[in-house]
N, C-alpha and C positions, 0 to 999 in steps of 0.2 A: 424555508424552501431554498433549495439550492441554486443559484443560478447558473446558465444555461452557457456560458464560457464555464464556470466550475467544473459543471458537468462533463463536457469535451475533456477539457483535463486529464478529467479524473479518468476517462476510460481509453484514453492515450498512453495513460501513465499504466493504465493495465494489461493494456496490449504490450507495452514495451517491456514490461516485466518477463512475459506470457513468451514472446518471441526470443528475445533476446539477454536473457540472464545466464543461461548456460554457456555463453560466452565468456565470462565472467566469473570470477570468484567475488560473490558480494561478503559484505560484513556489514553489521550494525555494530554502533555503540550502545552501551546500555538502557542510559536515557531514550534512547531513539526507541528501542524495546519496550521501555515504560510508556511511554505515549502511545503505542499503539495498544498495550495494553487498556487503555483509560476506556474509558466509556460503555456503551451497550455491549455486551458479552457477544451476541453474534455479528455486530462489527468490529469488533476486535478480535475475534476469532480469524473473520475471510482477513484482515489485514496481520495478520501474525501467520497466514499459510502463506508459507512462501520455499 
């Protein structure tokens, strides 16, 4: 189970996505790609929509 600073985090980090990425030109490196890749297919699905 996750913990509860994790959690905050993690939906900080998706608000600032969410608000403020069109500001920006992001890029990934590859590896970076590969790891979100990894794991359960529908969370690696929401973290590959971007």
């Amino acid at each position: 189970m996750a913990s509860p600073i994790f959690l905050v985090r993690q939906q900080l980090s998706r608000q600032w996505w969410h608000e403020k990425r069109a500001k920006y030109e992001l890029v990934s490196s590859q590896p970076v790609v590969d790891e979100a890749r990894a794991g359960a297919p529908s969370a690696a699905q929401k973290r590959l929509h971007f």
